[in-house]
C-alpha positions as CSV (number, residue, x, y, z in Angstrom):
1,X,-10.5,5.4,12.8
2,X,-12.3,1.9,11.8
3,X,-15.4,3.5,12.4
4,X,-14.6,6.3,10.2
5,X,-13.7,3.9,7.8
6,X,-16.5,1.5,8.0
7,X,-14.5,-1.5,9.0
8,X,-17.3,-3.4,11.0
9,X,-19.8,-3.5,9.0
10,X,-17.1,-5.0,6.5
11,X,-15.9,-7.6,9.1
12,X,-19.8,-8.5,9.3
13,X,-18.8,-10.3,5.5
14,X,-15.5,-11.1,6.3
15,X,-12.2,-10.0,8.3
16,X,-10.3,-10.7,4.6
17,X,-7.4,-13.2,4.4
18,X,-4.4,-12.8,1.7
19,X,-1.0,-11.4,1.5
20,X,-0.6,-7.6,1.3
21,X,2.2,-5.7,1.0
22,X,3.2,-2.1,2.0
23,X,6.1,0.0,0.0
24,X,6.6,3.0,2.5
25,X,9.5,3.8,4.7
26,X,10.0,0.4,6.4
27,X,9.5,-0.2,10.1
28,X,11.0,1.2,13.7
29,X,14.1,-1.1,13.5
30,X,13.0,-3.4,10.8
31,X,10.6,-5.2,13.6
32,X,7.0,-5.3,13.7
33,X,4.6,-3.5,16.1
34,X,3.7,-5.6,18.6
35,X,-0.1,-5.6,16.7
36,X,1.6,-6.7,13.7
37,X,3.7,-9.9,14.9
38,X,1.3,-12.2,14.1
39,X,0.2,-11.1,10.7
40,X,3.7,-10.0,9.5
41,X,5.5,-12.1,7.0
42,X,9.4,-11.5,7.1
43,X,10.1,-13.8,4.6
44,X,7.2,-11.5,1.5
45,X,9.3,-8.4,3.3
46,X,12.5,-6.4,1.8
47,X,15.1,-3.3,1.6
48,X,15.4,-1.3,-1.5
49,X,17.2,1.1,0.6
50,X,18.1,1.9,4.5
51,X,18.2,5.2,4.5
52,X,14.6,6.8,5.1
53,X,13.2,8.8,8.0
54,X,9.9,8.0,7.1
55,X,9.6,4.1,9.7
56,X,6.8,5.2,11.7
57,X,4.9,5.7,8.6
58,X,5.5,2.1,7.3
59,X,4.4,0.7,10.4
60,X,1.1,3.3,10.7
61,X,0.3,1.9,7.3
62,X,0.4,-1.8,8.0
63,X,-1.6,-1.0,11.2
64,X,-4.5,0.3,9.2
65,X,-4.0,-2.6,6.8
66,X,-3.7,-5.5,9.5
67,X,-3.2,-5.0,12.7
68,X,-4.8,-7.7,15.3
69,X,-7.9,-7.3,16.2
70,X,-9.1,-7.9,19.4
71,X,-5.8,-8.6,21.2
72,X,-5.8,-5.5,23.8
73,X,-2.8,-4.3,21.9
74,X,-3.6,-0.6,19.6
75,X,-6.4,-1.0,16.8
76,X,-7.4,-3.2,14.5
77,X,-7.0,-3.2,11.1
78,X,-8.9,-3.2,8.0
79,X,-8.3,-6.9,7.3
80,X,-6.8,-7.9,10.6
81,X,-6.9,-11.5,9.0
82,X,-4.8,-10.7,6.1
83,X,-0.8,-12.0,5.9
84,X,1.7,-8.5,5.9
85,X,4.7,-7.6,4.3
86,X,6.7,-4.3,4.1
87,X,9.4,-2.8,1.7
88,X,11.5,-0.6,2.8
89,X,12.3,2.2,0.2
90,X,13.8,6.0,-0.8
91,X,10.9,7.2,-2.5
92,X,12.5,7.0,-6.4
93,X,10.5,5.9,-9.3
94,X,13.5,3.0,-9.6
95,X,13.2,2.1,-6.0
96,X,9.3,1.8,-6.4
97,X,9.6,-0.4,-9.6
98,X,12.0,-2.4,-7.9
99,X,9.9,-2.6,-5.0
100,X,6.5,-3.9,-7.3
101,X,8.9,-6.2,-9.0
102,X,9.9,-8.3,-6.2
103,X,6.7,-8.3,-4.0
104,X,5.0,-9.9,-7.4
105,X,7.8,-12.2,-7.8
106,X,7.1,-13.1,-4.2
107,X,3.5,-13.7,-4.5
108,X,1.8,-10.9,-3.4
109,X,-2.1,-10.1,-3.9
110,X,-2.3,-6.3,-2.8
111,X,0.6,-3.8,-3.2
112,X,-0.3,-0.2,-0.8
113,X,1.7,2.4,-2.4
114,X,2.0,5.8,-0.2
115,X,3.9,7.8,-2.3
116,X,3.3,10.3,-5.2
117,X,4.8,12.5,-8.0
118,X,4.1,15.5,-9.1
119,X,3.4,16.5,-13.1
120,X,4.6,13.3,-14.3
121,X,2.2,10.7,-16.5
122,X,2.9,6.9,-18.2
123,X,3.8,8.8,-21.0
124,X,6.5,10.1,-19.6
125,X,10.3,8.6,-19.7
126,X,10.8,9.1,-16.3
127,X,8.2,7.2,-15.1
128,X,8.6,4.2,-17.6
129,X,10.1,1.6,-15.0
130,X,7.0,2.4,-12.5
131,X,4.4,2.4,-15.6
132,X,6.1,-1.3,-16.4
133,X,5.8,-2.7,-12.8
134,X,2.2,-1.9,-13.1
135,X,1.6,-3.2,-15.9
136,X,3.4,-6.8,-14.9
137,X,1.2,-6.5,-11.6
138,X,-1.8,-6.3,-13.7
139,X,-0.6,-9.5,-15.5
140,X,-0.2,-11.2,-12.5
141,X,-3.8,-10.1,-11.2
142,X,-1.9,-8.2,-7.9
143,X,-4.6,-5.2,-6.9
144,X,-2.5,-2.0,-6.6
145,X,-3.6,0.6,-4.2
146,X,-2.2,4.4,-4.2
147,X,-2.9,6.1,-0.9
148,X,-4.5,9.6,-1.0
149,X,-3.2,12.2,0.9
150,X,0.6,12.6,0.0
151,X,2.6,15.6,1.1
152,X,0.4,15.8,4.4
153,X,-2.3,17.3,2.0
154,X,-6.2,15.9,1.5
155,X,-6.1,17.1,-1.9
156,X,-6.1,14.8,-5.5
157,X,-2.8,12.5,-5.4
158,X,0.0,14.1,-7.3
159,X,0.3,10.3,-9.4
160,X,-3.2,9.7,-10.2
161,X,-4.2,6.4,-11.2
162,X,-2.2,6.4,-14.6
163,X,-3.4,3.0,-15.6
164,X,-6.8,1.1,-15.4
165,X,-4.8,-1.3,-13.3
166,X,-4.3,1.2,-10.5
167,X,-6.5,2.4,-8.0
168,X,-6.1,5.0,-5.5
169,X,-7.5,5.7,-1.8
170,X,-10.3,8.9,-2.4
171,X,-13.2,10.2,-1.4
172,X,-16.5,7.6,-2.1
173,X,-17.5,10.8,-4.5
174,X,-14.1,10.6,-6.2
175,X,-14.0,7.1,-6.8
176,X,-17.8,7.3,-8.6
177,X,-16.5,10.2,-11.1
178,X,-13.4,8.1,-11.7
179,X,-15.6,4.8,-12.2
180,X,-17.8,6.9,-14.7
181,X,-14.8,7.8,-16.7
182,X,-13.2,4.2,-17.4
């Protein structure tokens, strides 16, 4: 939970403010949890598809990002300051781009990006709509995070960070050897 995660001695700096979006499976009925509502920003928030089974997910995610803190409602999020946004999407490589591409045109700071693919690299033709987004994200200064964990497994993300402009959720060791490497 928060504490696992360190969050009060963080909110002993600062409970964070800017706009962060989420591209995961979208939201029980499109609405916001009821410890979302007031950070949520429909207007940042989209569809590149309707057909996912994965809402709760989109929601649990936000929660961790920015739930309210200190409302009696759930938990509190990391930056329970912070403006949210969601995109609902299918999981391809064209819906992710897609996704990047209009959460940057809509002036987002921080893109969370829970999904992953296996065996695949920048370099690869597949993958050059996805490898483009991020590289117009970096131009824009918009922080990209890739969440750990994928395919309900603790193990190293599938889609690694494949550019310097993209950095994934990992263990504290993890993120030192990566560091060491750039």
């Amino acid at each position: 939970g928060m504490h696992a995660m360190n969050f009060p001695s963080a909110w002993d700096r600062t409970k964070g403010h800017g706009y962060v979006a989420a591209i995961d499976g979208g939201q029980p009925n499109n609405q916001p949890h009821a410890d979302l509502v007031a950070n949520y920003r429909s207007q940042f928030s989209f569809e590149t598809h309707t057909d996912t089974n994965a809402e709760f997910h989109g929601a649990h995610v936000l929660g961790i990002i920015s739930a309210t803190a200190n409302n009696g409602l759930g938990v509190a999020g990391g930056c329970p300051s912070c403006s949210v946004a969601m995109v609902r999407w299918n999981g391809t490589t064209s819906h992710s781009a897609s996704a990047m591409y209009g959460l940057i045109e809509r002036g987002i700071q921080v893109i969370n990006m829970s999904f992953g693919k296996s065996g695949v690299s920048c370099s690869s033709s597949e993958m050059a709509s996805l490898c483009n987004a991020i590289t117009s994200a970096d131009s824009r200064d918009v922080l990209l995070v890739a969440a750990a964990g994928n395919n309900a497994s603790n193990s190293t993300p599938s889609f690694r960070r494949a550019t310097r402009q993209c950095w994934r959720l990992v263990e504290p060791k993890d993120a030192i050897s990566e560091l060491e490497q750039l």
